[in-house]
C-alpha positions as CSV (number, residue, x, y, z in Angstrom):
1,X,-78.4,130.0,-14.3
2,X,-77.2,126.5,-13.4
3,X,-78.6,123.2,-14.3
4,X,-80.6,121.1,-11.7
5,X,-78.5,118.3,-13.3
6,X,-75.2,119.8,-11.8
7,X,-76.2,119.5,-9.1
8,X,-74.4,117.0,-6.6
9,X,-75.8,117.6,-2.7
10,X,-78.0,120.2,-2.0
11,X,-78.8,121.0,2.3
12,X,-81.8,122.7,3.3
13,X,-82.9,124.5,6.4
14,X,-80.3,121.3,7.5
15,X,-79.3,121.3,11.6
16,X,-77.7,119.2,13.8
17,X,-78.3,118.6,17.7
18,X,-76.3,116.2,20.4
19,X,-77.9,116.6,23.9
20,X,-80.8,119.2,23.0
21,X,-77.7,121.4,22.1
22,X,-77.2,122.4,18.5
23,X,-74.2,122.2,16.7
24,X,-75.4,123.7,13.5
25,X,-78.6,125.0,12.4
26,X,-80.9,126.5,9.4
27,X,-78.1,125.5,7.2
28,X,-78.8,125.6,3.2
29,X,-76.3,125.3,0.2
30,X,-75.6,123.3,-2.9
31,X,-72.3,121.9,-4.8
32,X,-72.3,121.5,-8.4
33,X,-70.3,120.0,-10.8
34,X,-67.2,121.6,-11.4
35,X,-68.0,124.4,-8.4
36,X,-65.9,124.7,-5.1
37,X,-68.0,125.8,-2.1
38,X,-66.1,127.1,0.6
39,X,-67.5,126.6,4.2
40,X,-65.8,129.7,7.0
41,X,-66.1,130.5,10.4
42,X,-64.4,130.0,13.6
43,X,-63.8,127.0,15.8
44,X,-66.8,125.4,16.9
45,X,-69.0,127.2,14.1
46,X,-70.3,124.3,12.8
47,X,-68.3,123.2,9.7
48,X,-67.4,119.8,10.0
49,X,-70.8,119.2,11.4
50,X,-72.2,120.6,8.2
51,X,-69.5,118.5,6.0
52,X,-70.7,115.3,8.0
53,X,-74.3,116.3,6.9
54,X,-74.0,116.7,3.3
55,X,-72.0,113.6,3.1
56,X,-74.8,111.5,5.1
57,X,-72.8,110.3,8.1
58,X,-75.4,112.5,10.5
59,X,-78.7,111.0,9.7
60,X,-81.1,112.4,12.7
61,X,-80.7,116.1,11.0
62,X,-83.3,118.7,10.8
63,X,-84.5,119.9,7.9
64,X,-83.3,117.8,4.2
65,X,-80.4,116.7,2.1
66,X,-80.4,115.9,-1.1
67,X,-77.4,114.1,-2.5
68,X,-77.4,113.1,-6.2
69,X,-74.3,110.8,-6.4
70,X,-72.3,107.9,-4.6
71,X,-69.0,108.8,-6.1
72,X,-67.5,110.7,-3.1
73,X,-64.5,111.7,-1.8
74,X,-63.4,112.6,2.0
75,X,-60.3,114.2,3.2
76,X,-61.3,114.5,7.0
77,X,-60.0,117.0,9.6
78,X,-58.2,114.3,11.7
79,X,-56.5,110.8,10.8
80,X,-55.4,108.3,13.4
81,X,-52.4,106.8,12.1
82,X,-50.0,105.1,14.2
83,X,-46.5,106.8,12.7
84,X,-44.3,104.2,14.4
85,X,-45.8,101.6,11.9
86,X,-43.1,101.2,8.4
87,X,-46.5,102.3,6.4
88,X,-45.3,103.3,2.9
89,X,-48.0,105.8,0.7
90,X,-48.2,103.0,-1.3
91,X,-49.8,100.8,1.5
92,X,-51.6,103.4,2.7
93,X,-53.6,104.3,-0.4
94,X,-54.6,100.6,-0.6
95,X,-56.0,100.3,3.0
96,X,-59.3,100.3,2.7
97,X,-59.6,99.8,-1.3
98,X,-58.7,97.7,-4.1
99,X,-56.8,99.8,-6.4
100,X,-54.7,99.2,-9.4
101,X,-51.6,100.0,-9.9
102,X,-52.2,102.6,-12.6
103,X,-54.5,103.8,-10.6
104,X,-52.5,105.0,-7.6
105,X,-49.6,106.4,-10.1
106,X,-52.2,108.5,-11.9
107,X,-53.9,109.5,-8.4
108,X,-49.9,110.1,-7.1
109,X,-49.4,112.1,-10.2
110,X,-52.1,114.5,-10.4
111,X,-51.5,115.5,-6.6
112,X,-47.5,115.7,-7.5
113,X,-46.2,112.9,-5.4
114,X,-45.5,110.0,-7.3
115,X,-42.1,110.0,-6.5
116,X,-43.1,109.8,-2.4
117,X,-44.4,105.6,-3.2
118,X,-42.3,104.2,-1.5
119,X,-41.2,106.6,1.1
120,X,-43.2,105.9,4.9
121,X,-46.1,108.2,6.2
122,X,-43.8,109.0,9.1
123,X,-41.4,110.5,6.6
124,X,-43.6,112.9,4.7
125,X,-43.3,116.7,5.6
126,X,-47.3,118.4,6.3
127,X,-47.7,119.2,2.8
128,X,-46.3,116.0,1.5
129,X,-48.6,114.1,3.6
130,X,-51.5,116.3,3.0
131,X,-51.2,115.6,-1.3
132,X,-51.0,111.7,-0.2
133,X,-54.6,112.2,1.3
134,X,-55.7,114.2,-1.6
135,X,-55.0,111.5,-3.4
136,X,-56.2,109.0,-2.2
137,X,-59.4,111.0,-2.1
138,X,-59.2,111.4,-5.6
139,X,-58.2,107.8,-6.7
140,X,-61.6,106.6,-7.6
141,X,-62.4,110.3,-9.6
142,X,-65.3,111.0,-7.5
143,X,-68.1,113.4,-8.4
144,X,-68.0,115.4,-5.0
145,X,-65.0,115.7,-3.0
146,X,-65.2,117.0,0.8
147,X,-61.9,118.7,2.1
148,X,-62.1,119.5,5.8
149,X,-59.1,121.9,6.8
150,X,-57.3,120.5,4.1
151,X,-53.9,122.5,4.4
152,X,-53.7,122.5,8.1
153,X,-50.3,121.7,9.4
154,X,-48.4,123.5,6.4
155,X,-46.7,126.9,5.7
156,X,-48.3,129.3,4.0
157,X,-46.2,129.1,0.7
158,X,-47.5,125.3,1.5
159,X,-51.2,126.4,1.5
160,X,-51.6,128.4,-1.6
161,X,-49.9,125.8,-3.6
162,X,-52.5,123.5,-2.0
163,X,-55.3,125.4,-2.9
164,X,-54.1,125.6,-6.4
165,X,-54.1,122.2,-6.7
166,X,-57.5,121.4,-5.3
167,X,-58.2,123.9,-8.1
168,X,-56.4,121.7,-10.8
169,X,-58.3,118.6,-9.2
170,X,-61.9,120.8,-9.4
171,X,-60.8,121.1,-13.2
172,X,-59.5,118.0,-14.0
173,X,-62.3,115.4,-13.0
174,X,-64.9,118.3,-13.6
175,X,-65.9,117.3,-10.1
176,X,-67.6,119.4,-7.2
177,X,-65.9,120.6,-3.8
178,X,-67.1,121.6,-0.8
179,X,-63.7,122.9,1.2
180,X,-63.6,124.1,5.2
181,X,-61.1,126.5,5.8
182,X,-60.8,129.5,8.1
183,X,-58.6,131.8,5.9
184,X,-60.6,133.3,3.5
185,X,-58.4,135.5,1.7
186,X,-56.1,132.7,0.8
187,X,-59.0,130.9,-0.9
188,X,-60.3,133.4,-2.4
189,X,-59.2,132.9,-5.9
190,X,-60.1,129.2,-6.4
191,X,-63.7,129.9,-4.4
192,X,-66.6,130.2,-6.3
193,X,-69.2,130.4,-3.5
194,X,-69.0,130.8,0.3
195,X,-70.6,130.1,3.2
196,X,-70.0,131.7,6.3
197,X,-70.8,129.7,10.0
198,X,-71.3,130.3,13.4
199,X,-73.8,127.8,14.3
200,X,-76.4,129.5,11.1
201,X,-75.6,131.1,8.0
202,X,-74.1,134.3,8.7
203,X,-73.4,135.4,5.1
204,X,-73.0,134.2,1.7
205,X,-72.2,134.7,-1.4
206,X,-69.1,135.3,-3.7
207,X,-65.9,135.3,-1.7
208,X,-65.6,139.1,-2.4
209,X,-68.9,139.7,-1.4
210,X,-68.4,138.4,1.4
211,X,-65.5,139.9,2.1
212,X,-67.4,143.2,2.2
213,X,-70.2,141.7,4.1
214,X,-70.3,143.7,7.6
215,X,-70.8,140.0,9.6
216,X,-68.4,139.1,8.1
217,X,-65.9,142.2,9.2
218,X,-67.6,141.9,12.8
219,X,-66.3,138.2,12.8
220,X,-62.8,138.2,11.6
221,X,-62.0,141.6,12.1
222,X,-59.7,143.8,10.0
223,X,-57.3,140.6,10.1
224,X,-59.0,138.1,8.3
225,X,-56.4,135.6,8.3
226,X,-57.0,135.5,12.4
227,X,-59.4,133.3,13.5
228,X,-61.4,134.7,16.7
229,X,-62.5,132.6,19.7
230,X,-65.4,134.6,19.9
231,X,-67.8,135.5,17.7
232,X,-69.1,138.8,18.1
233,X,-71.6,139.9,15.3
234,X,-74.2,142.7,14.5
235,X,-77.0,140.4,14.1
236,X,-80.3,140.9,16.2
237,X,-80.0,137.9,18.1
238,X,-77.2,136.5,20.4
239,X,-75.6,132.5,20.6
240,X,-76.3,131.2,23.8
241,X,-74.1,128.7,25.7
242,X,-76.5,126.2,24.9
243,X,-75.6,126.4,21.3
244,X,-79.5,128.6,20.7
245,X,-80.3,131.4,18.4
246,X,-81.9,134.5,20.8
247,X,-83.9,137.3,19.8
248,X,-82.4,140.4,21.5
């Protein structure tokens, strides 16, 4: 049974519209302390939406979120960085705060690239680059940290040693996670609750729960590394093009 004061952001019933057209919908979960939540589904399923909701930059949402701390971190989906520009990871970790010193070694450290410093952005490999953004994530030890797509651009071997580091993070500042990712038998070890998406809640549970889950199956298929462009469920209602939930 966990402890009301674990918790970090709760949603409920939380949904998201642009143009009468919803982008998510009915949504409810909660990160605790020291718990990583996984977010799945296909492209276009709702996840960053629902990572933008629980961190407060939608505020027009149905239904509620709760958050219970400022101290957050944000690794988002997409950076705009101008790689032509001589922009060392020391720089860049200093861009939009006031860090010490120490403080960027021991960030540097944790995520295993404290010898990159000096070495420019345009230099790092995908994983190399991807640690860099962990860290600075990390720098200010926040309470909840938000990872959208966090090993995107790497090799698999790349991705698993990713994951176990988000783990080591998750363990080391005893701090909570809400990850997106669309491979969920790669995270499978380091998940301790997920949440499927296709616009709703699809399923939920333990990651091996979910593996089992039928929805689940009709969504991924018997490949559940593949990510389908359609999602094609046994539910008793239908997605509309307008992004609506349809009784059959």
């Amino acid at each position: 049974m966990s402890s009301n004061q674990n918790i970090l952001v709760k949603l409920k019933d939380a949904g998201f519209k642009i143009n009468d057209k919803w982008l998510v919908q009915g949504v409810s979960l909660q990160v605790e302390k020291g718990k990583i939540v996984t977010l799945i589904g296909p492209n276009g399923s709702g996840k960053s939406t629902t990572a933008k909701i629980a961190l407060g930059i939608y505020k027009k949402i149905e239904g509620a979120v709760e958050k219970f701390t400022n101290k957050v971190g944000y690794v988002p989906q997409k950076i705009s960085i101008d790689w032509t520009l001589p922009l060392r990871v020391n720089d860049f970790m200093v861009l939009t705060e006031n860090l010490k010193s120490e403080i960027i070694d021991e960030a540097l450290s944790l995520t295993g690239v404290i010898h990159l410093k000096d070495k420019n952005l345009g230099d790092l490999s995908g994983g190399e680059f991807q640690r860099v953004l962990l860290a600075r994530a990390i720098s200010k030890k926040p309470d909840l940290l938000v990872l959208d797509e966090p090993v995107q651009g790497v090799d698999f071997t790349g991705e698993i040693a990713l994951y176990e580091l988000i783990k080591k993070i998750s363990d080391e500042l005893d701090c909570g996670i809400l990850l997106i990712s669309h491979d969920l038998h790669t995270v499978m070890s380091a998940t301790d609750h997920v949440v499927c998406l296709n616009g709703h809640v699809c399923c939920s549970g333990s990651p091996t729960d979910v593996a089992k889950n039928e929805e689940y199956k009709a969504l991924f298929g018997d490949q559940a590394s593949q990510i389908l462009s359609r999602y094609e469920h046994k539910h008793d209602h239908i997605h509309t093009d307008e992004g609506k939930i349809k009784k059959n």
